[in-house]
C-alpha positions, 0 to 999 in steps of 0.5 A: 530633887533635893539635896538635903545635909544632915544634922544629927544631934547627939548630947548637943554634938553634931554627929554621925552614927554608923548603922543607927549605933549610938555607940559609934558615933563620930563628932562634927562640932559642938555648934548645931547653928555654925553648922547650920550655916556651912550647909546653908552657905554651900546652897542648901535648900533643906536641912534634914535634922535628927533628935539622936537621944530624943530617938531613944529616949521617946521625947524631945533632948535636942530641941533647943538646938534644933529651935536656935537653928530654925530662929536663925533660917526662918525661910529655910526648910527644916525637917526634924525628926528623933522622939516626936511621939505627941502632938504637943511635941509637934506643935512646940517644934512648928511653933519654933518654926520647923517646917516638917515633923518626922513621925517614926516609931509611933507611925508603926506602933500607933499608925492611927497617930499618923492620921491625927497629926495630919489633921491637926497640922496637914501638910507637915507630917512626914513618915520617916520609914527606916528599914533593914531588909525591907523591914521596919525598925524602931526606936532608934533602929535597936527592934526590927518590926515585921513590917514591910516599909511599903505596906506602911507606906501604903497604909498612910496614903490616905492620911495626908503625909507630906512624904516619906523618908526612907532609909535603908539602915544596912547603909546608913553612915557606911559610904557604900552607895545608895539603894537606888532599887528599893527606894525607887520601888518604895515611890512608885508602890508606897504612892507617896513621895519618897525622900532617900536616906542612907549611903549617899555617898558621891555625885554617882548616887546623885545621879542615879536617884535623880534619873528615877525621879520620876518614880516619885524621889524628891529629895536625897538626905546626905550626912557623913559623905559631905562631911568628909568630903566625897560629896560637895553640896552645891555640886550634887544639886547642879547635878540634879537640877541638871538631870531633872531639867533633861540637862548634863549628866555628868 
């Protein structure tokens, strides 16, 4: 199970949102690749990267941020998300060499979409499935749909999504643990793999999610906990590969 750092752009800041609200935003640093570097030093084997403004807005703000990082790691993982609405956008941001595209709006206003781009660029589509109370939200989590998360998961089982991010938005950015249950019920019911997102916050919801990975968890995106210091990147992975390896578990 991985664990992924979090880069969340904002007016090319590197931010932090609590709950999804723009208006809430904390400030990392003004340099996307600087801080690329830090998690990338610290042993990271994935970014996770998110469009803020390109989230609400429905098209690409941050993007020459998110290419300088991609340039700079080219063996690196990236996976990138916020406004990724068309197929052109997601063939500019493979071509910059970014390894997966987060589809989430348009997965639940357009599902079919989904389908088109898993044909167009198979095995680098990902559903990002934000949700508050199993229901899903759009639009940079300002409407919640009625949709349930697994129901969506399941409806893209069939068309060759790489994996699902899953977010549970009540505790996005408010240091509060991660919800192991549902994320773990959304694996095992949704049929695809699940990355978690949203409250991790320590090594305790390290080593809660790795010890139901089994379920179908293969990662865990963490962004506020690391910048402020209750979890240590190269910590939190030793952890899991401990855990998946039937090794340590403290």
């Amino acid at each position: 199970m991985l664990v992924i750092p979090a880069i969340d752009l904002k007016d090319g800041q590197c931010v932090r949102l609590k709950q999804g609200r723009m208006e809430d935003a904390t400030s990392y640093g003004d340099d996307p690749v600087a801080m690329a570097a830090r998690w990338v030093e610290a042993g990271a084997r994935r970014l996770h990267l998110v469009d803020l403004n390109g989230a609400f807005e429905g098209k690409p703000v941050n993007g020459e941020a998110v290419t300088a990082i991609a340039r700079a790691y080219p063996d690196l993982p990236i996976q990138i998300g916020g406004g990724i609405r068309s197929l052109d956008t997601i063939a500019h941001y493979l071509e910059a060499g970014v390894g997966y595209v987060i589809i989430g709006t348009k997965a639940v206003k357009q599902p079919e979409f989904v389908g088109e781009a898993c044909r167009a660029f198979p095995g680098r589509v990902i559903v990002g499935l934000d949700a508050r109370d199993g229901f899903v939200a759009t639009d940079g989590w300002a409407e919640v749909s009625t949709i349930k998360a697994v129901d969506l998961a399941r409806r893209f089982r069939d068309d060759g999504v790489s994996s699902i991010v899953y977010t549970d938005i009540a505790r996005d950015g408010m240091m509060q643990g991660v919800n192991v249950e549902a994320t773990a019920t959304l694996a095992r019911d949704g049929g695809l793999p699940v990355i978690a997102s949203g409250g991790v916050t320590n090594l305790d919801d390290i080593r809660a999610l790795a010890e139901v990975a089994d379920s179908g968890i293969i990662g865990a995106i963490t962004g506020r906990a690391i910048y402020e210091g209750s979890l240590d990147v190269a910590h939190a992975q030793q952890l899991s590969d401990d855990i998946r390896a039937g090794g340590a578990k403290t």
